[in-house]
N, C-alpha and C positions, 0 to 999 in steps of 0.2 A: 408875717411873710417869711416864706423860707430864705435864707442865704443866697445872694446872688453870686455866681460864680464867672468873673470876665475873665481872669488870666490860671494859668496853669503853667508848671514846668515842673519836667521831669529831671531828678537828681543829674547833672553830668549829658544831658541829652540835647542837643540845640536841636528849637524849635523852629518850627515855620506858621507863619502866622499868618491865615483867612481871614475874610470878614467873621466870620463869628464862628472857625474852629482853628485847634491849635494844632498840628500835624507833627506828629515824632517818627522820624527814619530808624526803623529798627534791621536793615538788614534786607533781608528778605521777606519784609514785614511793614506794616507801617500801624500805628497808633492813632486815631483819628478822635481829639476829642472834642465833642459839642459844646461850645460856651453857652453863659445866659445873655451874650450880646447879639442885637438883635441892627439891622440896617434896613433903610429905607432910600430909596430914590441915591442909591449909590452911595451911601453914606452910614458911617456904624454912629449908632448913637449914644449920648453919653447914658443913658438908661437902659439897662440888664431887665429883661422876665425871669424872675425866679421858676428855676424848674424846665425852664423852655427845651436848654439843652440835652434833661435826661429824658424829658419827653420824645424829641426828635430821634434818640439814640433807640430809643424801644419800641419806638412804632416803626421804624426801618427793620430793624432786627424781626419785629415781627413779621412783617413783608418779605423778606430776604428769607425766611424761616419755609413761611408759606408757599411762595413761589416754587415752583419745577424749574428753577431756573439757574444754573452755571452764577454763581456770585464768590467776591472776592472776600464772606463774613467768617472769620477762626472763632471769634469767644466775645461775649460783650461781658465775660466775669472776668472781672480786675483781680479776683485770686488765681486764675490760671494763665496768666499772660506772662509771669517772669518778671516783673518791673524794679527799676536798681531799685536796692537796696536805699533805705528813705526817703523812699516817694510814699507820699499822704495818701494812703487810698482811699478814704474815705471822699476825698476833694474828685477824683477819678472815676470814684462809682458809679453804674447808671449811667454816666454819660460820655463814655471809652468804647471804641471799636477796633480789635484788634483784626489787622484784613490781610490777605495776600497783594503783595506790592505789583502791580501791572505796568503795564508801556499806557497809557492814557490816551484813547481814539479823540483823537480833537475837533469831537461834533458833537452840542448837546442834541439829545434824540428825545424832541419835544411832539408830543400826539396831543389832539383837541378832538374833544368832542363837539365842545359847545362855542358856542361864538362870544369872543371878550377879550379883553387887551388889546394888543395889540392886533391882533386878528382881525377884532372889530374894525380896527382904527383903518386899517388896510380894507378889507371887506367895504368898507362905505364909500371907499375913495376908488376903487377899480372894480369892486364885486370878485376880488383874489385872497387867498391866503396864504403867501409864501409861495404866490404865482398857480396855486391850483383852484380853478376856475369854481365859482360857487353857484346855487341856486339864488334865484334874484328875490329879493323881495325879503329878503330874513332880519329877524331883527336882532338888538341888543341881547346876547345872551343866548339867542336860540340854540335850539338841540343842532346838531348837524346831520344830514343823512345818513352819514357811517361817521368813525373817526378817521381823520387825518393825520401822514405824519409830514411835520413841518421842522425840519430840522435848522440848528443854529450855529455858529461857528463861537468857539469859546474864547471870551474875551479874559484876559489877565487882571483888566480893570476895566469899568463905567459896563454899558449893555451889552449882551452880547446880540449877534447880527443876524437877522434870519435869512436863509437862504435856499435857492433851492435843490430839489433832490438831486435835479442833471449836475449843481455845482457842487454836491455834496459826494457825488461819486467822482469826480475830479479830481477831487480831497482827499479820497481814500480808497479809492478803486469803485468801480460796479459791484462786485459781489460782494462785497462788505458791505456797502451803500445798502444793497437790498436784505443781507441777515440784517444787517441793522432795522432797516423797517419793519420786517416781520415779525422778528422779536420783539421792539415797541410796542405793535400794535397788539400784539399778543398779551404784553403782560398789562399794558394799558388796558383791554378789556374783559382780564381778567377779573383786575382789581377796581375796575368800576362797577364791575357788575356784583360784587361781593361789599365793595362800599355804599352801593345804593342800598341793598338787602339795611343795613348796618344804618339808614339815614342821611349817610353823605351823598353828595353828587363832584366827582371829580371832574371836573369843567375840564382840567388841560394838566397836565404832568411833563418834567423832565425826566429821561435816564441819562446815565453816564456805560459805559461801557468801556475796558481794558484785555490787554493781551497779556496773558500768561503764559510763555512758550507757545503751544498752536490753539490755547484754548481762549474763546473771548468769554471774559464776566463780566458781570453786573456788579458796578461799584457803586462807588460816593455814597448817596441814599436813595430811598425808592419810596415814591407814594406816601411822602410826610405832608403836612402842613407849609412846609419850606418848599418846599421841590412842585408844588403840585396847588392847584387853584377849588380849595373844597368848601361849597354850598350847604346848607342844610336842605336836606329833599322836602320837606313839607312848606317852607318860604320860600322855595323856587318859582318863580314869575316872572315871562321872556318881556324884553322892550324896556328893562332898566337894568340898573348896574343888581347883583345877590351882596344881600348877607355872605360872611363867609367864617370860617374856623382858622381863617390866615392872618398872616400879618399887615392885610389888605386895612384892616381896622386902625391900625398906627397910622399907616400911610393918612388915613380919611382924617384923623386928627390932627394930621401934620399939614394939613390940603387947609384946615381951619384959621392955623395960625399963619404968624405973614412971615413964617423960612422963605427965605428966594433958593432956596438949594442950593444955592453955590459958596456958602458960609457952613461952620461949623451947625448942625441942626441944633435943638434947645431939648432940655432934660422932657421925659414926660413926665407928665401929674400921677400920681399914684394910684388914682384910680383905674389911669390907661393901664398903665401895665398890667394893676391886679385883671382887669378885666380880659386884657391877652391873656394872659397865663391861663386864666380859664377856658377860652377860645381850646387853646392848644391841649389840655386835660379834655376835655369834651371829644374832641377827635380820636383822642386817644382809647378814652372808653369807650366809643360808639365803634371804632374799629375795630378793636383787640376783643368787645365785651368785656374788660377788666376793669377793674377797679384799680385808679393809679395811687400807689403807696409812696408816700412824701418821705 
């Protein structure tokens, strides 16, 4: 197995520390790097996927690459970033993004095609998705007539909140409210329609969005395995839970053992992770057509 990589620090740099990326304030800049630690059900667990994080960092970069789309990506090459003097680049490589630092729109801008999660969960109990009225009769999982955007309010810690669009222009005016939607759903059907071709089915996805003086980008990541709920399109079958290329697989092992979630979670077996780590490879090559180099 390759090297798991859970903490980093850069020479002289105080970090800030996500669930499972290390953030360095460079300025008018920021350092974004992906760890191998991975969380579930609000919690990081004591077990690392090798590889997870430089995967996450190149399938982004790819997407952000591909897109027609205003994003916040400078270089994901750790030789042209500048970094002090005795930083391990090797430890950095592959899983570093160097971005332009934005004002952060405090709305996740989450689109669904398909019906699940919590959508589901809501949908059964009203026939609503974030209060937008559904076709009756749909089941687990099903396709949706068009996609929707169901936007979320960004929580600091535990879930964040879904809510709706009238509350979400509230939040941050109308006209923003609305580029916000259109762009979503834009790059949302870009990239499903390019990941189906490719195999996957991207059930539901998050963006993030920021301000850079009067310009809005696309930050954080886009259409990873993390951000984004992807299927394999040939075991796709509506009226139960998908297969998937996500971390949904941990979650299902952890649903096995008897965690109450509100205790420290328990290491996983080696098998679980070798078998994420390939989850997350698979995606990678089925997206990019690349071959991922260890």
């Amino acid at each position: 197995m390759p090297t798991i990589v859970k903490e980093t620090q850069l020479p002289g740099i105080p970090r800030s520390k996500g669930k499972v990326r290390d953030i360095y304030d460079l300025g008018d800049r920021l350092l974004l790097v992906s760890t191998d630690r991975i969380s579930a059900f609000d919690w990081v667990l004591p077990t690392g996927i090798p590889d997870k994080g430089r995967v996450l960092t190149q399938i982004a970069a790819f997407w952000f690459r591909l897109l027609d789309e205003p994003n916040h990506l400078i270089s994901t090459d750790v030789e042209e970033m500048g970094l002090p003097t005795g930083t391990d680049l090797e430890l950095f490589a592959g899983r570093s993004t160097l971005c332009r630092k934005t004002r952060v729109v405090p709305i996740e801008c989450v689109v669904r095609g398909y019906l699940a999660g919590s959508g589901w969960n809501e949908y059964r109990q009203s026939g609503t998705v974030c209060g937008i009225e559904l076709p009756a009769g749909l089941s687990e999982c099903a396709k949706l007539p068009e996609p929707i955007f169901t936007p979320a309010t960004k929580a600091a810690e535990g879930h964040d909140e879904n809510i709706s669009f009238r509350r979400m222009a509230e939040i941050v005016g109308r006209e923003l409210a609305e580029e916000l939607r259109r762009r979503s759903l834009r790059i949302y059907n870009f990239g499903a329609e390019r990941a189906l071709r490719r195999g996957i089915i991207v059930a539901d996805t998050k963006f993030e969005f920021g301000r850079l003086d009067d310009e809005l980008l696309l930050i954080d990541e886009v259409l990873t395995p993390d951000s984004s709920r992807f299927w394999p399109a040939d075991q796709y079958a509506p009226g139960r839970g998908q297969p998937s290329f996500d971390k949904q697989y941990v979650r299902d092992w952890l649903s096995t053992t008897d965690w109450d979630k509100n205790s420290p979670p328990p290491p996983l077996p080696d098998e679980v992770a070798a078998k994420t780590r390939e989850k997350y490879i698979e995606a990678y090559r089925r997206l990019t057509d690349r071959r991922y180099e260890v």
